[in-house]
Every structure is written in structure tokens, then in C-alpha cells.
N, CA and C atoms as a LAMMPS dump frame, in Angstrom:
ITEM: TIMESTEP
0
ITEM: NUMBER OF ATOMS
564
ITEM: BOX BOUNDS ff ff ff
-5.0000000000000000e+02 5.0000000000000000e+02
-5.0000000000000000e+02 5.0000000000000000e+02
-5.0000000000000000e+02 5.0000000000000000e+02
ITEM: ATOMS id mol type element x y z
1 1 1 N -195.039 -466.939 294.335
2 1 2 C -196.102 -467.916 294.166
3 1 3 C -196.982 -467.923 295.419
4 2 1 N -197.928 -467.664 295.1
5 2 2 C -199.149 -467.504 296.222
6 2 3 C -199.338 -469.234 296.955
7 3 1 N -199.599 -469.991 298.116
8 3 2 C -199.888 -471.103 298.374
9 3 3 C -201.24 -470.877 298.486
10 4 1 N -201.492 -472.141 298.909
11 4 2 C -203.297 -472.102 299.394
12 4 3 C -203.727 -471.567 300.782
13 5 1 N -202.488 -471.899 301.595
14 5 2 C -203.118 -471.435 302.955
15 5 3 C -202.622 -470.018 303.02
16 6 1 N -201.911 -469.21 302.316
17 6 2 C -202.078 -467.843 302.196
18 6 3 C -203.2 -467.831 301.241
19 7 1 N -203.744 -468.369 300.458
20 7 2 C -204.782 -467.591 299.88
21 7 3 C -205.686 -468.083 301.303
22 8 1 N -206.363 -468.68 301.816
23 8 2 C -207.356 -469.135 303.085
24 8 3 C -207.3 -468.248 304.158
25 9 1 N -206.008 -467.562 304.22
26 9 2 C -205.834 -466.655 305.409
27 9 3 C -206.501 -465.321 304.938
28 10 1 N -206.179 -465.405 303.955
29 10 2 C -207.102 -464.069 303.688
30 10 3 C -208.403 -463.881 302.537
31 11 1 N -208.731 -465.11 302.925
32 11 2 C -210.496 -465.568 302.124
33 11 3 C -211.245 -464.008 302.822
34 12 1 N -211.677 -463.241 302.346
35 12 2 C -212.956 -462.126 303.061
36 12 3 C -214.24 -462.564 302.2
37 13 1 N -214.729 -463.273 301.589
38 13 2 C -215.515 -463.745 300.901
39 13 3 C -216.221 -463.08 299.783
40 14 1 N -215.287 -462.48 299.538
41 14 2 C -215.192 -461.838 298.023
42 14 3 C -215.502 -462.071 296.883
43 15 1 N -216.521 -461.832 295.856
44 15 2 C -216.841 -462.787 294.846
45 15 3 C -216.067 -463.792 294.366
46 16 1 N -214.634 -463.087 293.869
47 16 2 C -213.699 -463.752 293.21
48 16 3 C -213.048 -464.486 293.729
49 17 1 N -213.039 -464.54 295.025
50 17 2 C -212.211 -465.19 295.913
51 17 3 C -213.76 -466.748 296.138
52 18 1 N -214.954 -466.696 296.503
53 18 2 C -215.872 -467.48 296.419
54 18 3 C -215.923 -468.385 295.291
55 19 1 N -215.676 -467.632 294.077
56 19 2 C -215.306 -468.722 292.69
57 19 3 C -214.027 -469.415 292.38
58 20 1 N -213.188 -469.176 293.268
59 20 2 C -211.798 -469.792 293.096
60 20 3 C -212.09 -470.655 294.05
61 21 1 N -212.525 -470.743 295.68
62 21 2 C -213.008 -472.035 296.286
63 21 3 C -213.76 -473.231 295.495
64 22 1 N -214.766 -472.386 295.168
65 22 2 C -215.529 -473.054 294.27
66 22 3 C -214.668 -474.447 293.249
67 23 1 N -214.086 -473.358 292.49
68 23 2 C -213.27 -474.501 291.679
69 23 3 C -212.729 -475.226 292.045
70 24 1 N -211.646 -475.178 293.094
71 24 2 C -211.218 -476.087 294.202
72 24 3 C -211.845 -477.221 294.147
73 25 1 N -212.75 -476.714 295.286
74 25 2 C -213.728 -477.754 295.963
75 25 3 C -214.008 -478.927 294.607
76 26 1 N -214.592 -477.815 293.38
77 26 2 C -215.123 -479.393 291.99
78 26 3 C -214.092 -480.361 291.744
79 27 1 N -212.272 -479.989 292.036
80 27 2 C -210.883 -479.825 291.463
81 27 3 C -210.483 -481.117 292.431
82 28 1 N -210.866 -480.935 293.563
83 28 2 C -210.04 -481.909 294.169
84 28 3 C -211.155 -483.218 295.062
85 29 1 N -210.487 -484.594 295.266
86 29 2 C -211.253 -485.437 295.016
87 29 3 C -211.832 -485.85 296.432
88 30 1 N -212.98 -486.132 296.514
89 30 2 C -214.124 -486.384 297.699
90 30 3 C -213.343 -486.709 299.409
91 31 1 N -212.443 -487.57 298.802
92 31 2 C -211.929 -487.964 299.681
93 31 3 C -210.916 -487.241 300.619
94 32 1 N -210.468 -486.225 299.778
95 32 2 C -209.506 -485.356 300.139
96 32 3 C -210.411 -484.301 300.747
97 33 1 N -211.194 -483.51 300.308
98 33 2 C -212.693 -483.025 300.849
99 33 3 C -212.544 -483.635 302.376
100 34 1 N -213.327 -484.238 302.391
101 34 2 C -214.048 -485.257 303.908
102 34 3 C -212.069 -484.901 304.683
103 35 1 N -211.26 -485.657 304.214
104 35 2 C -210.113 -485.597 304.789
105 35 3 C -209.849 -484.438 305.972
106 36 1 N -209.989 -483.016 304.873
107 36 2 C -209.946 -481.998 305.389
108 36 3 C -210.86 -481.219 306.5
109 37 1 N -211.862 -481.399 306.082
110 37 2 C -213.285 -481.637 307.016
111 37 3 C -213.293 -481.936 308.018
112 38 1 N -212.622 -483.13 308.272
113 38 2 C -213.035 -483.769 309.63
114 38 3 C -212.027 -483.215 310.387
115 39 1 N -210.595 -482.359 310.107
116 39 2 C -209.55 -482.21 310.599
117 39 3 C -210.298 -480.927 311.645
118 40 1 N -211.095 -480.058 310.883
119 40 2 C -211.496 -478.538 311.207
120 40 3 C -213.253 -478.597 312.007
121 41 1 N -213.508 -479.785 312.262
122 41 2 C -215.117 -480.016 312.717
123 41 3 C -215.023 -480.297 314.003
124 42 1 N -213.867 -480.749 314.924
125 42 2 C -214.316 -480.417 316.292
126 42 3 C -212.987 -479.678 316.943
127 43 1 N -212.029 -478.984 315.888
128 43 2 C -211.708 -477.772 316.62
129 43 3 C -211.183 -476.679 315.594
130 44 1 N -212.158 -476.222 315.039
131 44 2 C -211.776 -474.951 313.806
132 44 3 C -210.529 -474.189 314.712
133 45 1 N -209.424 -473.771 313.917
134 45 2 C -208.593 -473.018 314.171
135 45 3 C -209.357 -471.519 314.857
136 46 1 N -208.088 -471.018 315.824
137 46 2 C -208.73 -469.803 316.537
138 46 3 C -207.517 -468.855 316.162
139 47 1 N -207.805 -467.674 316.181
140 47 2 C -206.729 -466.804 315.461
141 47 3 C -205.955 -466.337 316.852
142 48 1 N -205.06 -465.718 316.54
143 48 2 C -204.018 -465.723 317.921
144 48 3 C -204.275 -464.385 318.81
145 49 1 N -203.752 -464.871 319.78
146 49 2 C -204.141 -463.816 320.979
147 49 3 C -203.485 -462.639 321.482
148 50 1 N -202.766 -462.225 320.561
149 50 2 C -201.582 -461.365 321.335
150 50 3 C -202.039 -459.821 320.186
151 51 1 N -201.429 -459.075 321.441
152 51 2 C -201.553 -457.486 320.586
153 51 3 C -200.891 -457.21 319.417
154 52 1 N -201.321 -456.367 318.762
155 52 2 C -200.584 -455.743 317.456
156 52 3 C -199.799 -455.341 318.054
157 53 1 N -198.395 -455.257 317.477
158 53 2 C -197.501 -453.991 317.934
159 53 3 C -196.651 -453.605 316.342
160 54 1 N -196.184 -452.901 316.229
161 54 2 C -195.515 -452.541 314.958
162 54 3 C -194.843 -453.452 314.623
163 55 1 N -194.004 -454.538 315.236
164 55 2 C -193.164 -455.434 314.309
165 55 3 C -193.628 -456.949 314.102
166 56 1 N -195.173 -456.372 314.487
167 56 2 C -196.022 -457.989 314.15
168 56 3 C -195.774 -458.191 312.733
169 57 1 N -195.872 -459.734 312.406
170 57 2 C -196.141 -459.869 310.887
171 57 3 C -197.108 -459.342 310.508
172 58 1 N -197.214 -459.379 309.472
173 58 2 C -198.459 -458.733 308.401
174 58 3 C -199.9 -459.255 308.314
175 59 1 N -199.067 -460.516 308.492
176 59 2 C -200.788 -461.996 308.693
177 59 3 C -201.107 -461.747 309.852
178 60 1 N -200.637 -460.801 310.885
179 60 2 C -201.061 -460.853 312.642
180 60 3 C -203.228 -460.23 312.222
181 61 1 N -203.506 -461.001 312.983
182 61 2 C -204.828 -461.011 313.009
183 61 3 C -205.135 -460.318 314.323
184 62 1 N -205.647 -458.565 313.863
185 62 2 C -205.428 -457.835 314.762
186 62 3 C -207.024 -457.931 315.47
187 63 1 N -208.06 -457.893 314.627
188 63 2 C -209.186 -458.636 315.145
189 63 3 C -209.49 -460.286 314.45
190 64 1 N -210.548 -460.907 314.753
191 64 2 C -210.683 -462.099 313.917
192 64 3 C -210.722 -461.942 312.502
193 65 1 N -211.514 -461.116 311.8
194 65 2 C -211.234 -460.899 310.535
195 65 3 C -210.457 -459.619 310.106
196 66 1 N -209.419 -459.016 310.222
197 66 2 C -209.014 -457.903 310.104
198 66 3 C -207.085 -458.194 310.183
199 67 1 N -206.712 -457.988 309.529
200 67 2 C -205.324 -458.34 309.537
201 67 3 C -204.176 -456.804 309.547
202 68 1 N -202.953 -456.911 310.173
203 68 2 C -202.052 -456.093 310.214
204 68 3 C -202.466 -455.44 308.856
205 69 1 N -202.142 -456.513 307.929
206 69 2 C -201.55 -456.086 306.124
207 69 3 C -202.424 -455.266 305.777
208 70 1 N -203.973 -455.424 306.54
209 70 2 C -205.073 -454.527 305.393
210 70 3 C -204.751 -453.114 306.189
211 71 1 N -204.425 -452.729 307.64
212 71 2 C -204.254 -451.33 308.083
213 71 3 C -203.201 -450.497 306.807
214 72 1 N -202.136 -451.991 306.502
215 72 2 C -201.123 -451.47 305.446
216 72 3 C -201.133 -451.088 304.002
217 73 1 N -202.303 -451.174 303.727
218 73 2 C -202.359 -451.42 301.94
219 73 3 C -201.943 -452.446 301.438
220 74 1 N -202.463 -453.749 301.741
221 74 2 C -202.04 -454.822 301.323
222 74 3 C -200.375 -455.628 301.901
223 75 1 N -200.091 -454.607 303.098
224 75 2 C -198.689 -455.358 303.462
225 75 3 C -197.539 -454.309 303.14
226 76 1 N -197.624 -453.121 302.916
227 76 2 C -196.29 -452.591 302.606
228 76 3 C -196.011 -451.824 303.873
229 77 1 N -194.381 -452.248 303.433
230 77 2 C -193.771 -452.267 304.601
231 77 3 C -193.701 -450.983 305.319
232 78 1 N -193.604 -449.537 303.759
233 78 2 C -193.648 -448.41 304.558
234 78 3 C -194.49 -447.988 305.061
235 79 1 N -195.72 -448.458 305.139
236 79 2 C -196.771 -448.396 305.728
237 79 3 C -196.892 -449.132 307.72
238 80 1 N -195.777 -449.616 307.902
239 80 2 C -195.968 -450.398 308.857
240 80 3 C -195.973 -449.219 310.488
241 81 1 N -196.945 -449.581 311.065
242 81 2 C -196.701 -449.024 312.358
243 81 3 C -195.56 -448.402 312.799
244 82 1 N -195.037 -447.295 313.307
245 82 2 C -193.778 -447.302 314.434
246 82 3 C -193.763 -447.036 315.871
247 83 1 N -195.082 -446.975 316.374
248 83 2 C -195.526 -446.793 317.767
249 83 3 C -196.445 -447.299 318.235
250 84 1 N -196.876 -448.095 319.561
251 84 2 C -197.634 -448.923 319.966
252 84 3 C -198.688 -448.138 320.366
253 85 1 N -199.314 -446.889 320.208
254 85 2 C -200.415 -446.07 319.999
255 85 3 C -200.891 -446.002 319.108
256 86 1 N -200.186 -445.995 317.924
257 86 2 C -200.864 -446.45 316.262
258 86 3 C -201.306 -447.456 316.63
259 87 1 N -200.863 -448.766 316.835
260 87 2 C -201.692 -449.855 316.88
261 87 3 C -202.697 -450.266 317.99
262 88 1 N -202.765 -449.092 318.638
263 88 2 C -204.112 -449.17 319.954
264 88 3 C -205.063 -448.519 319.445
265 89 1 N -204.861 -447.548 318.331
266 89 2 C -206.048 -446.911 317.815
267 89 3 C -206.737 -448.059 316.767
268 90 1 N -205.654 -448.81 316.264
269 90 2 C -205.516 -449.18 314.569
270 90 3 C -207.075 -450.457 315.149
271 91 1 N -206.323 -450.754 316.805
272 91 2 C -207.047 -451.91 317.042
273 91 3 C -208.615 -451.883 317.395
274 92 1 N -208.972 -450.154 317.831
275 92 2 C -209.832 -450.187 318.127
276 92 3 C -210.697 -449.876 316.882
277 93 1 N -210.427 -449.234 315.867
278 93 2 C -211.057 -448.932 314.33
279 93 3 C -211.366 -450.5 314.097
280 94 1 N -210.618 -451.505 314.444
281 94 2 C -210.944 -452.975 313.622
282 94 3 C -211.695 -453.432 314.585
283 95 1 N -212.22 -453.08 315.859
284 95 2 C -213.106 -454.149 316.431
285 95 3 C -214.564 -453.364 315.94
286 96 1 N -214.453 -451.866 315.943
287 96 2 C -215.625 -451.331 315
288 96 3 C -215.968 -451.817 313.512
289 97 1 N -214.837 -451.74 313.263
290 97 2 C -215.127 -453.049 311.687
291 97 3 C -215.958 -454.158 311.727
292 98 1 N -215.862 -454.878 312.779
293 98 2 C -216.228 -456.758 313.528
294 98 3 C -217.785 -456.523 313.263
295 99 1 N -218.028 -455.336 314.041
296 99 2 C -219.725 -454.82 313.96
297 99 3 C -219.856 -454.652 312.617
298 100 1 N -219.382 -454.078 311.397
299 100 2 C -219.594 -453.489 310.607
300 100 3 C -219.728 -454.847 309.525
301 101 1 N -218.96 -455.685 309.981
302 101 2 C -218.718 -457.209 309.03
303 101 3 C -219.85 -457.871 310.121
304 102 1 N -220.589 -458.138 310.675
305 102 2 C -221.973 -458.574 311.514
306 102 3 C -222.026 -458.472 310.889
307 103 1 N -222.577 -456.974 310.344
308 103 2 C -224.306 -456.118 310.247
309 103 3 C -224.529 -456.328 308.669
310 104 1 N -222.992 -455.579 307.625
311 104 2 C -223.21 -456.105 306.535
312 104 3 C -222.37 -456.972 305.428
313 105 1 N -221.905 -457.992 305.999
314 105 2 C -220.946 -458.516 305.352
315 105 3 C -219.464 -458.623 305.435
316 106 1 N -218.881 -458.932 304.598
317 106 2 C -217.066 -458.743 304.158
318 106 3 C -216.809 -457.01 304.134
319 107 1 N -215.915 -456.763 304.915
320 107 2 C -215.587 -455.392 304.536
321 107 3 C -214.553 -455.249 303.725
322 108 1 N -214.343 -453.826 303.109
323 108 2 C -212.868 -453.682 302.622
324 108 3 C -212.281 -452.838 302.624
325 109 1 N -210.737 -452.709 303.474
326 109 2 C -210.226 -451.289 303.921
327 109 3 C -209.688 -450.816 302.664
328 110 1 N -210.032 -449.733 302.396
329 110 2 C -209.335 -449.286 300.861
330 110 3 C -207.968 -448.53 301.436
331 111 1 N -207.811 -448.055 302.339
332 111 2 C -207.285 -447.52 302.995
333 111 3 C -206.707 -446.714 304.156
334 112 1 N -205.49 -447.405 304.755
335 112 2 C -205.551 -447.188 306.549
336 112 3 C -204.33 -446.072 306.152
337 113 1 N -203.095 -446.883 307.055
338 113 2 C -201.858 -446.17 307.404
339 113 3 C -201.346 -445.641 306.364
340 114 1 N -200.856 -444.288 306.66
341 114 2 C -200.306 -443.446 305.577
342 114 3 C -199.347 -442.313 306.16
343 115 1 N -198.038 -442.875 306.071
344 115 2 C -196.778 -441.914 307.105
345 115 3 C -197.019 -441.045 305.712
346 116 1 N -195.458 -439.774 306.842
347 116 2 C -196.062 -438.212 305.656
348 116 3 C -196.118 -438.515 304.404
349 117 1 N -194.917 -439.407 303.732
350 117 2 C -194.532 -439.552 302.745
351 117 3 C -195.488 -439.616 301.976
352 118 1 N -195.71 -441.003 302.313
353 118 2 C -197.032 -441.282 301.078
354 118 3 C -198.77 -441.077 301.055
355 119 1 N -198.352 -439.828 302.05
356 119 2 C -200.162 -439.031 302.621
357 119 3 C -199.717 -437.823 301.59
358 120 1 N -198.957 -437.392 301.552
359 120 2 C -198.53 -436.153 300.674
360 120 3 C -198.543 -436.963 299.423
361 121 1 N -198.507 -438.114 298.926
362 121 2 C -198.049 -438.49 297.529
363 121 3 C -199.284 -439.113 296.936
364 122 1 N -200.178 -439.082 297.707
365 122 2 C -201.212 -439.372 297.569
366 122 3 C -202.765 -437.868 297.645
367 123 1 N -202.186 -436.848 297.922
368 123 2 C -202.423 -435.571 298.354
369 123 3 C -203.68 -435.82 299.465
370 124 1 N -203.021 -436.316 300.598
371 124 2 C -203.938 -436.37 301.675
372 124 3 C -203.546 -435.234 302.685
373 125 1 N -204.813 -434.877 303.636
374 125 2 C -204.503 -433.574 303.56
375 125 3 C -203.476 -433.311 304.884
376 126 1 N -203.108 -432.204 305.372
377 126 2 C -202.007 -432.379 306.197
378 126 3 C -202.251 -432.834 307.51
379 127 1 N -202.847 -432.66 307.941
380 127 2 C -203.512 -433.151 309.777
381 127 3 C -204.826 -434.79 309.154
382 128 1 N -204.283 -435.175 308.118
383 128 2 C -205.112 -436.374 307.992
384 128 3 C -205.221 -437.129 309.184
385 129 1 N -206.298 -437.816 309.39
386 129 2 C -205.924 -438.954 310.518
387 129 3 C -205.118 -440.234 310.197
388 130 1 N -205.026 -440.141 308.416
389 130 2 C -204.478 -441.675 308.561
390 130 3 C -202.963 -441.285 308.611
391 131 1 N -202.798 -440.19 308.956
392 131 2 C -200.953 -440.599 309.493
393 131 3 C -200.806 -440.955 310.9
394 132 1 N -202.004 -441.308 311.642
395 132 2 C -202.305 -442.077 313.258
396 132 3 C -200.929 -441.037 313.882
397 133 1 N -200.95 -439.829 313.92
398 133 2 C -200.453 -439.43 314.517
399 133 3 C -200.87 -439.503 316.052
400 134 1 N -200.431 -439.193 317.23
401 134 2 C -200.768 -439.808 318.635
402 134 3 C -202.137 -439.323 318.6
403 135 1 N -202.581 -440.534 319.295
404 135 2 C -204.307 -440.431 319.274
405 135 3 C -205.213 -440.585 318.407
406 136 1 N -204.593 -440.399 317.36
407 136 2 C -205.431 -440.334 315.624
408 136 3 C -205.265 -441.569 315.054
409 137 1 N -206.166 -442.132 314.177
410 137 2 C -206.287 -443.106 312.606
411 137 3 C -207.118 -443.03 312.195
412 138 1 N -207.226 -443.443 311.058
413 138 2 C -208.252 -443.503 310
414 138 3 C -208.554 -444.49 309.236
415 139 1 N -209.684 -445.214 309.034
416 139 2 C -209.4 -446.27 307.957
417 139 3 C -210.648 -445.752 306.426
418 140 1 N -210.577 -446.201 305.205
419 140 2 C -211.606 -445.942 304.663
420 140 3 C -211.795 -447.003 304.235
421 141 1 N -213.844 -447.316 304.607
422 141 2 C -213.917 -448.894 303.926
423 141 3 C -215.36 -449.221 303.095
424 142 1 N -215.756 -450.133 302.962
425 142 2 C -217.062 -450.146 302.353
426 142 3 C -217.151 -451.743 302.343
427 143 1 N -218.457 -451.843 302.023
428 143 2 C -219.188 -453.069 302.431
429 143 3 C -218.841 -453.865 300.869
430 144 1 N -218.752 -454.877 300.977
431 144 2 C -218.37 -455.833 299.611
432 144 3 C -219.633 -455.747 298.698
433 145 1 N -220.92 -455.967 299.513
434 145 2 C -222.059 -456.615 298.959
435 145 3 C -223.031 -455.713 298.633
436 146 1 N -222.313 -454.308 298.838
437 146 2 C -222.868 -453.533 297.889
438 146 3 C -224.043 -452.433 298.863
439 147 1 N -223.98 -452.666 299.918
440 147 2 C -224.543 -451.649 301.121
441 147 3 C -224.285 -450.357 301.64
442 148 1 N -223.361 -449.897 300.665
443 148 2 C -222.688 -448.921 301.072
444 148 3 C -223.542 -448.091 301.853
445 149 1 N -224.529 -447.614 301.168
446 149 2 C -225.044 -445.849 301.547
447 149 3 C -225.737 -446.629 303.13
448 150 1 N -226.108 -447.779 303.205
449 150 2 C -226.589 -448.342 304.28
450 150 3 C -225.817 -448.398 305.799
451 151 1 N -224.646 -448.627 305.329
452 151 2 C -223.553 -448.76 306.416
453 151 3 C -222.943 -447.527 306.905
454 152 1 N -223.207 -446.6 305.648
455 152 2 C -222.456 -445.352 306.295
456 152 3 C -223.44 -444.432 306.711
457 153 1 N -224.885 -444.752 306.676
458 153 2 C -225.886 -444.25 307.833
459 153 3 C -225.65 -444.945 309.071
460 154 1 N -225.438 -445.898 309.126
461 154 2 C -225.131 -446.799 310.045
462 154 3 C -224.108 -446.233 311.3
463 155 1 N -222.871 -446.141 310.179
464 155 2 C -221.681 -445.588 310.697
465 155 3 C -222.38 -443.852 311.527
466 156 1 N -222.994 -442.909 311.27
467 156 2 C -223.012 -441.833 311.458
468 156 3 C -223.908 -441.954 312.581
469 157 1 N -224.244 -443.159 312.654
470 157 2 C -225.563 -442.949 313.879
471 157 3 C -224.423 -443.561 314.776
472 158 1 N -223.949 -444.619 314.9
473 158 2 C -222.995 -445.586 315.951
474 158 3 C -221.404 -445.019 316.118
475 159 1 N -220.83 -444.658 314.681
476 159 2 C -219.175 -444.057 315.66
477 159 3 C -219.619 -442.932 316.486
478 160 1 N -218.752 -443.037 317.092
479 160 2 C -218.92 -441.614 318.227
480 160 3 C -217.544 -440.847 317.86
481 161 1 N -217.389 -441.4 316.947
482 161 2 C -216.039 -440.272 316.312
483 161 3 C -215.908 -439.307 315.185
484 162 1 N -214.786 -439.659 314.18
485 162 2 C -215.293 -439.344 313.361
486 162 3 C -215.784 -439.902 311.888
487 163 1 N -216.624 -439.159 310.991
488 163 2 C -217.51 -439.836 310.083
489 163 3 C -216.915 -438.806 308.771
490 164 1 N -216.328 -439.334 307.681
491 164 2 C -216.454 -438.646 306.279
492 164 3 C -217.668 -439.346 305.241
493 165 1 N -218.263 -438.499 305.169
494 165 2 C -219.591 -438.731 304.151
495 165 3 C -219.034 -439.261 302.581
496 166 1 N -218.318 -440.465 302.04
497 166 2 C -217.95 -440.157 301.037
498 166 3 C -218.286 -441.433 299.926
499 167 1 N -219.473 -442.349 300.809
500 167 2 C -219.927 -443.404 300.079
501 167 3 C -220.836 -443.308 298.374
502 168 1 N -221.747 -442.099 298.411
503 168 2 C -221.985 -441.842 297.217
504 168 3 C -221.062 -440.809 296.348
505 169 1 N -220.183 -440.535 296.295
506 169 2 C -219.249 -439.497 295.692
507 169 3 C -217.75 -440.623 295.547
508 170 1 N -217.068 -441.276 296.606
509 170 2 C -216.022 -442.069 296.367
510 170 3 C -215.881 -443.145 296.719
511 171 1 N -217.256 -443.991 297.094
512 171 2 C -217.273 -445.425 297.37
513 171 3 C -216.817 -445.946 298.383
514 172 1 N -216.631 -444.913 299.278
515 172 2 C -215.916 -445.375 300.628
516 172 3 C -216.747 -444.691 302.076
517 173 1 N -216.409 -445.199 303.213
518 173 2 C -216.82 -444.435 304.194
519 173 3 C -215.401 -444.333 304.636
520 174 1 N -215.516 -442.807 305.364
521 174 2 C -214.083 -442.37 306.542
522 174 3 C -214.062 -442.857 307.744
523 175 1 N -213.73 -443.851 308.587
524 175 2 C -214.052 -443.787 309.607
525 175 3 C -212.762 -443.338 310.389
526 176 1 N -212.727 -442.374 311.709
527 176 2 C -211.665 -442.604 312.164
528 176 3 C -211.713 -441.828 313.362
529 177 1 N -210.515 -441.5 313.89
530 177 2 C -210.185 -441.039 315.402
531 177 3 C -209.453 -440.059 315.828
532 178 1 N -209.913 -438.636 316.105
533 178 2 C -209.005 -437.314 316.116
534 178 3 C -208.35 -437.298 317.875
535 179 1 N -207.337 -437.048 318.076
536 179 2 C -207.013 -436.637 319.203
537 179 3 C -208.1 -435.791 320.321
538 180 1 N -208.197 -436.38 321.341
539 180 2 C -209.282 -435.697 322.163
540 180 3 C -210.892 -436.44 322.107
541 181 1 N -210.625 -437.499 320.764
542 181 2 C -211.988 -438.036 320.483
543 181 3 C -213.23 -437.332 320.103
544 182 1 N -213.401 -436.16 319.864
545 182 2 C -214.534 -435.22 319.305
546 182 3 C -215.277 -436.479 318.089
547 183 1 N -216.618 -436.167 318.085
548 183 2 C -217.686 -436.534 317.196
549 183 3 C -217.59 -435.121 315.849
550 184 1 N -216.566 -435.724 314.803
551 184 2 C -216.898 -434.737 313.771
552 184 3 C -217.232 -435.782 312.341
553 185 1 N -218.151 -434.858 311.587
554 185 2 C -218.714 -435.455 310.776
555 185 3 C -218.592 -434.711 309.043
556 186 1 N -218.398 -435.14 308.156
557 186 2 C -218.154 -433.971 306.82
558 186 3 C -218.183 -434.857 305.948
559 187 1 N -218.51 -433.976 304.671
560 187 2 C -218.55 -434.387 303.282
561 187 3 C -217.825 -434.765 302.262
562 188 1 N -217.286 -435.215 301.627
563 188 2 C -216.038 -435.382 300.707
564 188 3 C -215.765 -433.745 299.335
């Protein structure tokens, strides 16, 4: 059973997620409204301060909007970090995200971490970056609101890493990080 403040923790402002507030908000009564309101108006919660490391929870808020679970595919476990270099790369792909959620909105990682197992089961290719092997990750994401081809010009002018071209062909951009840091750029 899902609660409310797990659904709030991970509000990205998602259509569907905007119409379920919505209902809320008509659902519950004025008073309870204002109640809540005044609790969060002179000190909105601040998300916590400490590094990712592999045996963070899942809710660890690795930037302000960017959570452990989304590097994971939604939280799975075999997906979870096992070295505190995965999560120095993982961290720096999500503060490039922060810019990317500025410029156009809610982002959405379709997909980060991927050990051999399920990079092969998924037929990703063998030196992928998203198995964050040392030095390496990868995330693939795209803009909610529908900016894609916008963001991933965006992306090709601003990462200084690397760029997969794959917003008009698979709805996603590549963004990610090869050992040595080289600027490479390609097509899907």
C-alpha cells in the first residue's frame, strides 16, 4: 500500500501525478488544507545532506530532485550500487540533471544502473557505461513536457562528455561518462 508521503516524496510533476494532487486537494477539507500550509510556509523541508553511498536507502535524495531509486529503475535492489565511485559518478550525472530540470522541466531517468546481468538481459552493449564500471555511468532521460529534441541539443552543446543521439528514434537522450572523460558523441 502506497502512503501519501511516499507518494509526495516522489511527486516529479508528472501529469498523472498533478491530477491525483489535484483530487486531493478538492477531497480533503479547507481546514485541513490551511492546517498543512502553515506547517511548510516558514520552513519547507530541506532534503538531506549526506553522500550517496551504495547502502543508502532508495528515497536517499542524491540531488534535490533526483533520488537513489531512479539511478535504480525504480528501486531494485539488483540494481543497487557496490562501490563508492559508482555513486561519485551517479552523483555527478544528477547534478547535470538539476540544470536539465531548470531549463526544461521534470525529468525522467528511463534508465541508469545496469550490473552485467541485467545489461546483457537487456542486450546492452558490452563496455556500456551504464554498468558504471570505474569511472563510467550512464543515465538515459528525457524531458516530461515534451522538449525532447530541445534538450538533447542542449545536452550536445553543454555535456562535455558523452552524448547518444537517441531522442528522435527512442525518446531518450544518453547522457554519460567514459573513463578518462573524452567528449564522444553518436547515434542510436
Amino acid at each position: 500500500m502506497i502512503k501519501l508521503t511516499d507518494a509526495a516524496f516522489y511527486f516529479k510533476q508528472e501529469p498523472q501525478q498533478i491530477e491525483a494532487w489535484n483530487y486531493l486537494e478538492c477531497m480533503l477539507e479547507p481546514e485541513i488544507m490551511e492546517a498543512f500550509a502553515t506547517m511548510y510556509r516558514d520552513k519547507p523541508p530541506t532534503p538531506p545532506q549526506t553522500e550517496l553511498n551504495p547502502s543508502s536507502p532508495m528515497s536517499h535524495l542524491v540531488t534535490p530532485n533526483f533520488t537513489y531509486s531512479e539511478l535504480c529503475n525504480g528501486g531494485q535492489e539488483a540494481r543497487r550500487f557496490t562501490g563508492q565511485d559508482q555513486c561519485a559518478v551517479a552523483t555527478e550525472l544528477c547534478e547535470f540533471l538539476e540544470i536539465l530540470r531548470d531549463k526544461f522541466g521534470p525529468i525522467k531517468i528511463t534508465s541508469g544502473h545496469r550490473p552485467p546481468a541485467i545489461n546483457a538481459s537487456v542486450g546492452g552493449a558490452s563496455q556500456s557505461e551504464h554498468l558504471y564500471q570505474p569511472g563510467c555511468g550512464a543515465v538515459d532521460v528525457y524531458p516530461i513536457n515534451g522538449r525532447g529534441q530541445e534538450m538533447e541539443d542542449y545536452c550536445d552543446k553543454n555535456w562535455p562528455y558523452s552524448v547518444g543521439y537517441g531522442m528522435s528514434y527512442r525518446g531518450f537522450v544518453h547522457l554519460g561518462i567514459r573513463d578518462g572523460r573524452p567528449r564522444v558523441r553518436w547515434d542510436y
